[in-house]
C-alpha positions as a Markdown table, in Angstrom:
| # | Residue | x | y | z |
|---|---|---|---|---|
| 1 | Unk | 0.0 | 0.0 | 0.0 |
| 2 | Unk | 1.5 | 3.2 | -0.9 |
| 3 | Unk | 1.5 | 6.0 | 1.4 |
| 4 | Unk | -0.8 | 8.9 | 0.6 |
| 5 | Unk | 1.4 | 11.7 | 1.2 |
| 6 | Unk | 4.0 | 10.9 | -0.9 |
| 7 | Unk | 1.5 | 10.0 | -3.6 |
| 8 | Unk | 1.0 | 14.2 | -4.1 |
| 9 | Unk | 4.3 | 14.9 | -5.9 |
| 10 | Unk | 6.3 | 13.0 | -9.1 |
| 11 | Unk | 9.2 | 14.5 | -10.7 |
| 12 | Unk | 10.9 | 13.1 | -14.2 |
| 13 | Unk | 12.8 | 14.3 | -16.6 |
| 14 | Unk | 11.1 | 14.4 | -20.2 |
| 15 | Unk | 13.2 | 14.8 | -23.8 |
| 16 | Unk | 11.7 | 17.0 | -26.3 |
| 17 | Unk | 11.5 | 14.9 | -29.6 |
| 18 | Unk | 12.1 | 15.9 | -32.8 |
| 19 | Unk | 8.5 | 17.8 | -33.5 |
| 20 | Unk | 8.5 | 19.7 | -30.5 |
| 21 | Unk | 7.0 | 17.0 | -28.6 |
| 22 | Unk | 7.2 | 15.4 | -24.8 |
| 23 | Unk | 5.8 | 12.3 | -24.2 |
| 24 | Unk | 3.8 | 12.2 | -20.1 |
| 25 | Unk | 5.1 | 9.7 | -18.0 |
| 26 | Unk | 2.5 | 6.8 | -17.3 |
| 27 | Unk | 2.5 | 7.6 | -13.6 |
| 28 | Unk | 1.8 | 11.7 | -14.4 |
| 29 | Unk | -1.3 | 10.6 | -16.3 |
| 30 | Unk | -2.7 | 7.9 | -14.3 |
| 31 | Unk | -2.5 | 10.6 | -11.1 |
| 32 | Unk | -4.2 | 12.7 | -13.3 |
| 33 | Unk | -6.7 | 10.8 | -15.2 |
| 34 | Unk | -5.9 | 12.0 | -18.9 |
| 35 | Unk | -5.2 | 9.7 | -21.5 |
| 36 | Unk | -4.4 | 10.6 | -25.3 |
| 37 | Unk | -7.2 | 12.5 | -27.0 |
| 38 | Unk | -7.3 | 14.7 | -24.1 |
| 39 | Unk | -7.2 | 18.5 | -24.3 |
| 40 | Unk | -4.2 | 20.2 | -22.2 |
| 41 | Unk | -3.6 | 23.6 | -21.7 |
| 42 | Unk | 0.3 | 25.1 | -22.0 |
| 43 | Unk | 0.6 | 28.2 | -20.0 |
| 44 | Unk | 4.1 | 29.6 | -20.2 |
| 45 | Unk | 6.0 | 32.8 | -18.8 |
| 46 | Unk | 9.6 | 33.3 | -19.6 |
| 47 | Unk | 11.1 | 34.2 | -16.0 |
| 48 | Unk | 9.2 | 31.2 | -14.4 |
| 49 | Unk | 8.9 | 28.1 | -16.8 |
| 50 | Unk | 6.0 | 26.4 | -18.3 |
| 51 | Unk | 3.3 | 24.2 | -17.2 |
| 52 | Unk | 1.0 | 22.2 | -17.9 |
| 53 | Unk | -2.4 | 22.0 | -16.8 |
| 54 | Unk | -6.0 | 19.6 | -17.4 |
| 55 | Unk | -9.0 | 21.7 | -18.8 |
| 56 | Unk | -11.1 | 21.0 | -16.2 |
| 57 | Unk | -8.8 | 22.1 | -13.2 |
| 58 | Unk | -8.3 | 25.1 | -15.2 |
| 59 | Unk | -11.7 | 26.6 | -16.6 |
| 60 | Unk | -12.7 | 27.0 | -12.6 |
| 61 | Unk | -9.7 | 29.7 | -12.3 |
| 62 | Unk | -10.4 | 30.8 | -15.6 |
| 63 | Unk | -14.3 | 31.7 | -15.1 |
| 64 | Unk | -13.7 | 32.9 | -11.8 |
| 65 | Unk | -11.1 | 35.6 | -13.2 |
| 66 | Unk | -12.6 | 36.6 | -16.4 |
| 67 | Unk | -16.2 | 37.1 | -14.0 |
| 68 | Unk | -13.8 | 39.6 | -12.0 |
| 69 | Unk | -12.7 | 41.4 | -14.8 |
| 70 | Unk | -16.5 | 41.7 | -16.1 |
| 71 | Unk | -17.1 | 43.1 | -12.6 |
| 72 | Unk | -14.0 | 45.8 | -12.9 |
| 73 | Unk | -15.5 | 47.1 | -16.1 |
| 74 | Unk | -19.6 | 47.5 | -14.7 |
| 75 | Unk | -18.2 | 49.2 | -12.0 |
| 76 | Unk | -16.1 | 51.8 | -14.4 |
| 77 | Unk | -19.4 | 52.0 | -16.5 |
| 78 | Unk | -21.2 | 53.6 | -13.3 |
């Protein structure tokens, strides 16, 4: 049985192929249920790296900032 705790973290190192391309290691999708076909998300900033992120843990954030932004620009309307 593996312990919990330590099942929060995985770290590998990944070679980009010849197209640009990084394959996921097995254990990265299986903790996080996506499986080829799936739709990903790239977010990148050059001082602090890129990552990688599912759809669904990401439209949450998304809606909740673009719904603040919609409420910055009512309240400049009034």
């Amino acid at each position: 049985m593996k312990d919990k705790k330590n099942d929060r973290y995985f770290m590998a190192s990944v070679k980009l192929g010849p197209k640009g391309q990084i394959v996921i290691p097995k254990e990265v999708r299986e903790m996080f249920g996506v499986a080829p076909g799936d739709t990903m998300v790239l977010l990148a900033d050059r001082k602090k790296g890129v990552a990688l992120q599912t759809v669904d843990k990401l439209n949450p954030m998304l809606r909740s900032t673009f719904n603040s932004l919609m409420d910055d620009e009512e309240d400049e309307e009034a």
